[in-house]
N, C-alpha and C positions, 0 to 999 in steps of 0.2 A: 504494500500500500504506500508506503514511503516512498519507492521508487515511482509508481503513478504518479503523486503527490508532486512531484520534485518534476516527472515531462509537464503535466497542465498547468504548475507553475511558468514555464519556460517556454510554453505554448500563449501562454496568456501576454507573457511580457512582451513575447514579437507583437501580439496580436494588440497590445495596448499604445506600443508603440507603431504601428501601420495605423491606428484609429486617430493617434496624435497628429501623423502628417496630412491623414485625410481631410482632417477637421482643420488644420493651418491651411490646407490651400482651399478649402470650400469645395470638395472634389464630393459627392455622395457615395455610400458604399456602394462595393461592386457585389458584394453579397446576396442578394433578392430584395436589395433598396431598401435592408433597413434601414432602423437608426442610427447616427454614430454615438456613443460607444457602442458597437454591437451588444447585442445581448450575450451571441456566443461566446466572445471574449469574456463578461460576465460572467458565464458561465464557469467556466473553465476555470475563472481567477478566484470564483467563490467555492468549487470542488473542489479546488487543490487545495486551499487553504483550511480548509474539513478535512481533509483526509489529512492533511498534516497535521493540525490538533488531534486528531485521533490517534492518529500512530506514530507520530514522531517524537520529538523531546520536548515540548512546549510546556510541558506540564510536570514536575518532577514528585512523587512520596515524599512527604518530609517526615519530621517527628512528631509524637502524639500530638493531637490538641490540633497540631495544623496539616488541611489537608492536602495542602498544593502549596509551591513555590512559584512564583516564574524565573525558571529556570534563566534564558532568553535575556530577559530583561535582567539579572542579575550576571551577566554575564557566565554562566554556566553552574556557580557554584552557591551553594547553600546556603543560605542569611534567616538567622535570628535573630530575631526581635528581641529577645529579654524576656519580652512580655507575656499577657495568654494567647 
């Protein structure tokens, strides 16, 4: 799942970036005329980023009392508070 997670990410990112330059020169999508940002791109960018909280490291066990770290935002490693 991580590996999925990690193409629709990088599926997403070309695709966000080809909707940025569509939208700087006024060009409509060539897609079936949707909107710009596509939805697909949408799509893609909001799958990957679920299946990445799901199965990747986003979330770590910590010690009793608390259930989750952010791991990520902590830079990878474990911070207590002190407190409860």
């Amino acid at each position: 799942m991580l590996v999925a997670s990690r193409v629709l990410l990088a599926v997403a990112g070309i695709l966000l970036i080809l909707d940025a330059v569509l939208l700087a020169t006024g060009t409509p999508n060539p897609l079936l005329g949707w909107p710009l940002p596509c939805p697909l791109t949408l799509a893609a960018l909001g799958l990957g980023l679920i299946l990445y909280v799901f199965r990747g490291n986003a979330f770590v066990k910590g010690e009793p009392g608390q259930p989750f770290s952010f791991s990520i935002i902590l830079g990878g490693r474990r911070h207590s508070s002190g407190g409860v």
